[in-house]
ZAVEXKOL-627147 format. One line per field, with one value per residue (C-alpha): chain; x, y, z; residue in one letter. Coordinates in nm, 4 decimals. Example, Ala and Ser with C-alpha at 12.3 -4.5 7.8 and 13.67 -1.06 7.14 Angstrom:
c c(A / A)
c1 c(1.2300 / 1.3670)
c2 c(-0.4500 / -0.1060)
c3 c(0.7800 / 0.7140)
r c(A / S)
***
This chain:
c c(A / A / A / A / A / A / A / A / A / A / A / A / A / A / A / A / A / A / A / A / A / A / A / A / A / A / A / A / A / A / A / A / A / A / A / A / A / A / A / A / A / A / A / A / A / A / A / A / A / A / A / A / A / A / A / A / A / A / A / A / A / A / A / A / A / A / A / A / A / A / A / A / A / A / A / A / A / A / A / A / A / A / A / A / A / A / A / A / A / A / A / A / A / A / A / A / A / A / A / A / A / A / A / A / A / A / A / A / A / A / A / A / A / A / A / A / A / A / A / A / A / A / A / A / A / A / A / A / A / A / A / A / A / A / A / A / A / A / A / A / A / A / A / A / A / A / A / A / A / A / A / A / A / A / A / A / A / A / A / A / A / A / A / A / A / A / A / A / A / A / A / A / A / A / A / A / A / A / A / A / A / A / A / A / A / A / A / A / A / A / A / A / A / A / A / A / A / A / A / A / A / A / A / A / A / A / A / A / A / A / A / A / A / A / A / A / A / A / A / A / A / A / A / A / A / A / A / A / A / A / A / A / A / A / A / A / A / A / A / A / A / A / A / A / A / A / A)
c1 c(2.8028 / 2.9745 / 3.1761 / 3.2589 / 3.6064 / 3.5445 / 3.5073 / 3.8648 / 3.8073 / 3.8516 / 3.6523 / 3.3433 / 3.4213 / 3.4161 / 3.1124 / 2.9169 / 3.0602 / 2.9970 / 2.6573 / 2.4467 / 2.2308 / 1.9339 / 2.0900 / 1.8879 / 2.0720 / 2.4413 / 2.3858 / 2.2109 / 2.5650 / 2.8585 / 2.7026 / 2.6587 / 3.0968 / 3.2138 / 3.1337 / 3.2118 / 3.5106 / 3.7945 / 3.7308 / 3.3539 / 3.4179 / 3.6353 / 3.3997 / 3.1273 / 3.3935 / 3.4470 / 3.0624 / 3.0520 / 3.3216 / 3.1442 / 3.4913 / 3.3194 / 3.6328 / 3.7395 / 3.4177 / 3.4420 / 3.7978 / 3.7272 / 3.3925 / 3.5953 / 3.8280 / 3.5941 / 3.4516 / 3.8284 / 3.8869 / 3.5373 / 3.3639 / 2.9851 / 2.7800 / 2.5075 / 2.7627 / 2.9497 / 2.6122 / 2.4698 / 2.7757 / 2.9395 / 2.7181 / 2.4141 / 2.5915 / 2.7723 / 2.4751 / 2.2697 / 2.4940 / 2.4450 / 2.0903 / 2.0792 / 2.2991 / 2.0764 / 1.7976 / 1.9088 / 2.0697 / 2.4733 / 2.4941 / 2.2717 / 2.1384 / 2.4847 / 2.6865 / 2.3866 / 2.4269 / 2.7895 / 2.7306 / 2.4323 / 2.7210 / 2.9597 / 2.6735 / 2.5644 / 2.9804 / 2.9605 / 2.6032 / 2.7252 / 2.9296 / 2.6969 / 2.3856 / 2.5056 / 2.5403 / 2.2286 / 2.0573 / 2.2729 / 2.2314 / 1.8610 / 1.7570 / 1.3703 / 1.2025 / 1.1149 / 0.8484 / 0.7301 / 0.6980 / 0.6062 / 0.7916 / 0.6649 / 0.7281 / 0.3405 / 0.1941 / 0.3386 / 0.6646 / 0.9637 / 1.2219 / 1.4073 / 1.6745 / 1.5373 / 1.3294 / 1.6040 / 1.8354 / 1.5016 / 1.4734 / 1.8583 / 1.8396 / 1.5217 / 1.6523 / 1.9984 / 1.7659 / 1.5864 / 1.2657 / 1.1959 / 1.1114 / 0.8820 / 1.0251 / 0.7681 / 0.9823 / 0.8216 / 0.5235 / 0.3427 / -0.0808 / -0.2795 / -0.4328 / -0.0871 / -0.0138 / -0.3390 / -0.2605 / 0.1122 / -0.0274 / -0.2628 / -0.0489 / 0.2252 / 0.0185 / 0.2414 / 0.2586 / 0.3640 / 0.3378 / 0.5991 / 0.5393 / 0.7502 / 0.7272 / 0.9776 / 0.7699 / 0.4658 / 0.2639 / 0.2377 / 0.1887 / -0.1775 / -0.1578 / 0.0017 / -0.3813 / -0.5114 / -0.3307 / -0.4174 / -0.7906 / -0.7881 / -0.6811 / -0.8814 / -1.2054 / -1.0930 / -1.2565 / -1.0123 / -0.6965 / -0.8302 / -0.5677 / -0.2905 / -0.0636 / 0.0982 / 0.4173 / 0.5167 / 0.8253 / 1.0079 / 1.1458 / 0.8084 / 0.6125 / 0.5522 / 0.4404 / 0.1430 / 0.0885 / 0.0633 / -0.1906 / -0.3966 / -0.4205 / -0.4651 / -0.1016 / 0.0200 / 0.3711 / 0.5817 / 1.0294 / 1.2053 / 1.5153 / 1.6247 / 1.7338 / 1.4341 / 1.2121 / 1.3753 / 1.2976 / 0.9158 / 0.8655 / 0.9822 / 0.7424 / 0.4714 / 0.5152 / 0.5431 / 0.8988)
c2 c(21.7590 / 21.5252 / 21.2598 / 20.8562 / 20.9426 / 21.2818 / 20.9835 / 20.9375 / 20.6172 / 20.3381 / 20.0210 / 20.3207 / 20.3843 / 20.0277 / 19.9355 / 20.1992 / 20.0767 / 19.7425 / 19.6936 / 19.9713 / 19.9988 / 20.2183 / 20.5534 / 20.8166 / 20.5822 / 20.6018 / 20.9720 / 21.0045 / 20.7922 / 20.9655 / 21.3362 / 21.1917 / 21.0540 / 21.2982 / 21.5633 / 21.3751 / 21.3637 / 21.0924 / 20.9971 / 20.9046 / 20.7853 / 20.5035 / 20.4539 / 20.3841 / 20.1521 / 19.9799 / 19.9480 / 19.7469 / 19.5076 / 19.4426 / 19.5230 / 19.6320 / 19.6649 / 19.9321 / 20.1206 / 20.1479 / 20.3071 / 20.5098 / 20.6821 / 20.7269 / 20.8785 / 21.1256 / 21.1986 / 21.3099 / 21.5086 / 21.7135 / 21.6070 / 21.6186 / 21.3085 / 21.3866 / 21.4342 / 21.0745 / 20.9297 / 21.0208 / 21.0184 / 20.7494 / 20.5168 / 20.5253 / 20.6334 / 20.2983 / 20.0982 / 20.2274 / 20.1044 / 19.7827 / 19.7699 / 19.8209 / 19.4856 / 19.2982 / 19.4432 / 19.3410 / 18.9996 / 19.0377 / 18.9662 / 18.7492 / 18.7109 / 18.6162 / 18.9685 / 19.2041 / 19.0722 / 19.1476 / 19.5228 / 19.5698 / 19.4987 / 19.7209 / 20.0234 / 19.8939 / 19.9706 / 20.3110 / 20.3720 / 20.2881 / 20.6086 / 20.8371 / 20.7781 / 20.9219 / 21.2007 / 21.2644 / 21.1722 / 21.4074 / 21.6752 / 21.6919 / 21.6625 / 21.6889 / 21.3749 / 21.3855 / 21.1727 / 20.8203 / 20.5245 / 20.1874 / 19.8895 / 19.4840 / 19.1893 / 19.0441 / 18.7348 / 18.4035 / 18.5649 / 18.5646 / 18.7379 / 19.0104 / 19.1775 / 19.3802 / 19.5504 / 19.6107 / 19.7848 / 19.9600 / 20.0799 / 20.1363 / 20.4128 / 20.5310 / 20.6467 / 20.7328 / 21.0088 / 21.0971 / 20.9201 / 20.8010 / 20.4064 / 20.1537 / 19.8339 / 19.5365 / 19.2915 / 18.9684 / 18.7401 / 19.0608 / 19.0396 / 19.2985 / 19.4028 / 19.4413 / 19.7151 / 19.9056 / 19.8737 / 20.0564 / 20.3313 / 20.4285 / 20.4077 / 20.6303 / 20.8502 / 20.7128 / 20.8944 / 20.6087 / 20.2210 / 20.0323 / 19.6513 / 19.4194 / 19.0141 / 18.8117 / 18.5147 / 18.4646 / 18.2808 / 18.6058 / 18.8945 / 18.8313 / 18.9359 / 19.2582 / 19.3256 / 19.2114 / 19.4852 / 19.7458 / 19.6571 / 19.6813 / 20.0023 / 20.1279 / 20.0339 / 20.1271 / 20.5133 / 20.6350 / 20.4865 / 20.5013 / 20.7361 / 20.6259 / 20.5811 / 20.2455 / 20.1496 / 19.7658 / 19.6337 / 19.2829 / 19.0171 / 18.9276 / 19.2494 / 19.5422 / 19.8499 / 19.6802 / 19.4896 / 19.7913 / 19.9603 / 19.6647 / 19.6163 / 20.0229 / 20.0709 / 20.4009 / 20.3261 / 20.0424 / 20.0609 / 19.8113 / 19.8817 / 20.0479 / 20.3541 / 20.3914 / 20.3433 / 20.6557 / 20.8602 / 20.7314 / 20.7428 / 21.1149 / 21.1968 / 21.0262 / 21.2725 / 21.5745 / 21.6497)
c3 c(0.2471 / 0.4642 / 0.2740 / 0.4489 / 0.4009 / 0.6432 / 0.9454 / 1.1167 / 1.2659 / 0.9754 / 1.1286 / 1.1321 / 0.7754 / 0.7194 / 0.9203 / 0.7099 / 0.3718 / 0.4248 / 0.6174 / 0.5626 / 0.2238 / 0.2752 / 0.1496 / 0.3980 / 0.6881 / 0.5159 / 0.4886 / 0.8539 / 1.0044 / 0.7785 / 0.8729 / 1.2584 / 1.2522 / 1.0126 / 1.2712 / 1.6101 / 1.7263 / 1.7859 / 2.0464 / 2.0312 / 1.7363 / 1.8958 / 2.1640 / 1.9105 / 1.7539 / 2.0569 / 2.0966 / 1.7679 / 1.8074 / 2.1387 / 2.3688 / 2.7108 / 2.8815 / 2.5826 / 2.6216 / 2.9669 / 2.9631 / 2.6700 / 2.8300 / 3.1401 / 3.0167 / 2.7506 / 3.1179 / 3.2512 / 2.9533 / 2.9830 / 2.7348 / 2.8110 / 2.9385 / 2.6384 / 2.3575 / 2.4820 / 2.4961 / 2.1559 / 1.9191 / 2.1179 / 2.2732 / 2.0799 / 1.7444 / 1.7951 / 1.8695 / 1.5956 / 1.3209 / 1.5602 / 1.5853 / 1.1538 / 1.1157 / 1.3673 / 1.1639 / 0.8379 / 1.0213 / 0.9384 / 1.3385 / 1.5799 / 1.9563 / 2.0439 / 1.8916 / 1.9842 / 2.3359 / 2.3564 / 2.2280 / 2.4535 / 2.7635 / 2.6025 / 2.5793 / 2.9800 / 3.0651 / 2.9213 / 3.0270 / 3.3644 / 3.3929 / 3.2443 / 3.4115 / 3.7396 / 3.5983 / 3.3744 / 3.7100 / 3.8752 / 3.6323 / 3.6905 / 3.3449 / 3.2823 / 3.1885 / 2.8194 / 2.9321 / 3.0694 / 2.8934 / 2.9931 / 2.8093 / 2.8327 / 2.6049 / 2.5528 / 2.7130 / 2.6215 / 2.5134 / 2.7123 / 2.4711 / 2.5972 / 2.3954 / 2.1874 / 2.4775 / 2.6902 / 2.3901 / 2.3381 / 2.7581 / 2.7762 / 2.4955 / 2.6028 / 2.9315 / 2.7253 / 2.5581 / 2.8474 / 2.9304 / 3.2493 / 3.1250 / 3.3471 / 3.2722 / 3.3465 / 3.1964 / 2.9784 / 2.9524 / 3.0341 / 3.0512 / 2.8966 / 3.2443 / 3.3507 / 3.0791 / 3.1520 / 3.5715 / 3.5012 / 3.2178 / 3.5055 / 3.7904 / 3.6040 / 3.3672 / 3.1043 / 2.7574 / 2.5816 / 2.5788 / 2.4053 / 2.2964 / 2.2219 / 2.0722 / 1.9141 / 1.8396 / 1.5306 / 1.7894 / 1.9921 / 1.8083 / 1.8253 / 2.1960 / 2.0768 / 1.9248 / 2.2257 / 2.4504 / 2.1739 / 2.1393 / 2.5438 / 2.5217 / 2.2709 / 2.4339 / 2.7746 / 2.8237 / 2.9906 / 2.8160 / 2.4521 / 2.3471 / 2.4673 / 2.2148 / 2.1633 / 1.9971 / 1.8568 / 1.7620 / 1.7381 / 1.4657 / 1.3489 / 1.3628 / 1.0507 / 0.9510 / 0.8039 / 1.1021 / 1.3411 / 1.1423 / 1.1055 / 1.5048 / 1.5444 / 1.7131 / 1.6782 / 1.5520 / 1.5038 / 1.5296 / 1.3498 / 1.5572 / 1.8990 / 1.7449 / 1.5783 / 1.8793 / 2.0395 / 1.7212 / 1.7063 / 2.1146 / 2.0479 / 1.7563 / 2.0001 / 2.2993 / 2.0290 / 2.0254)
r c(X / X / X / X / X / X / X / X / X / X / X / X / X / X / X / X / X / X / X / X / X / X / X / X / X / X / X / X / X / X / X / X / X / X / X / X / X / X / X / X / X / X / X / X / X / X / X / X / X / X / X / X / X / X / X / X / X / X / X / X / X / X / X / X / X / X / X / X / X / X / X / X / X / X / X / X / X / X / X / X / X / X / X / X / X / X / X / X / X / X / X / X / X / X / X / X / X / X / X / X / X / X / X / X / X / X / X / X / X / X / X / X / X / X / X / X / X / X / X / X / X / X / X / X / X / X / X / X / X / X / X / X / X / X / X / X / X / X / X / X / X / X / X / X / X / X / X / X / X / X / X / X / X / X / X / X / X / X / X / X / X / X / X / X / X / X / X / X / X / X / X / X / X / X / X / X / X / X / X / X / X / X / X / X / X / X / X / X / X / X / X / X / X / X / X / X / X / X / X / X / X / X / X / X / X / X / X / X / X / X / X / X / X / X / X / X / X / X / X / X / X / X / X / X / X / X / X / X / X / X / X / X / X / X / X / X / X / X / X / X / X / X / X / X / X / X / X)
***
């Protein structure tokens, strides 16, 4: 069994000691760092502290040295942003840091898209993304897209403020598998049920299944409004969009 002090890097081994609590995610992270090496390691460092300039050199160079586009991206980029997206959860960092690690993963991200595009990967699927009506937050759906397509999914931004018909009009048009929404405010979430009820009595739509996520949102609240799923974090989005398509 892996052990915190198996992880070379010492502001990982920190970051794990310090912010995360829930014991199946300290075990998930030490097994992940214990077994990548040094070099992702520090890119998911870099990730962290927010240092795009670091994380751009550092992927770079992982690229020179032949280490593959997938391995930088999961131990590296996302590894680092999912320790990220737990302290945002659990609110040890704000807006203001998130946004600064969300531009380090975009400078990495930058050099391995090519070359998953390149690579000719399969799409693991399509997914269509929004922020509801009345809600013009962002953040959390765009960490949400950028790992989404990290992992493989072809992802149909429509950005925020987004009307139900407007959801229904893009699950159609790209025989979407998935439908991902996202709120930030109280005062909207109701418009999440709205989209969901939509669906549901739509006969051609009514089992599409439908993720929710943001600040306000729960468990409880998704299965109240019939969502399929609900991710209190980026990381955890990926996991649940996965389960959703049957992988």
């Amino acid at each position: 069994m892996a052990e915190l002090s198996d992880i070379a890097n010492q502001t990982i081994q920190d970051e794990i000691e310090e912010y995360l609590e829930r014991p199946e995610e300290i075990a998930r992270f030490v097994e992940l760092f214990s077994r990548a090496k040094p070099a992702m390691q520090d890119i998911a460092a870099a990730i962290i502290e927010g240092d795009d300039d670091e994380v751009d050199e550092l992927t770079a160079k992982a690229l020179v040295d032949g280490i593959d586009a997938i391995e930088i991206m999961d131990d590296g980029l996302i590894g680092g942003m999912g320790i990220v997206g737990i302290k945002f959860r659990e609110n040890f960092v704000f807006v203001p840091e998130v946004l600064s690690c969300a531009r380090a993963m975009r400078a990495g991200m930058a050099h391995i898209e090519p070359i998953l595009s390149a690579s000719g990967i399969e799409s693991q699927g399509t997914v269509i993304m929004g922020t509801v009506k009345g809600d013009l937050h962002d953040i959390g759906k765009n960490l949400c897209i950028m790992m989404l397509r990290g992992s493989g999914f072809e992802v149909i931004d429509l950005g925020v403020n987004v009307p139900t018909q407007r959801f229904l009009e893009a699950t159609t048009q790209h025989q979407a598998a998935v439908v991902c929404l996202s709120a930030l405010l109280s005062s909207t979430m109701n418009n999440m049920k709205d989209v969901v009820a939509t669906f549901r009595n739509h006969s051609d739509l009514k089992d599409t299944k439908i993720l929710i996520g943001g600040a306000p949102v729960s468990h409880e609240f998704s299965q109240n409004i019939g969502a399929d799923g609900y991710a209190p974090t980026a990381p955890a989005a990926v996991e649940r969009v996965q389960q959703l398509c049957g992988q």
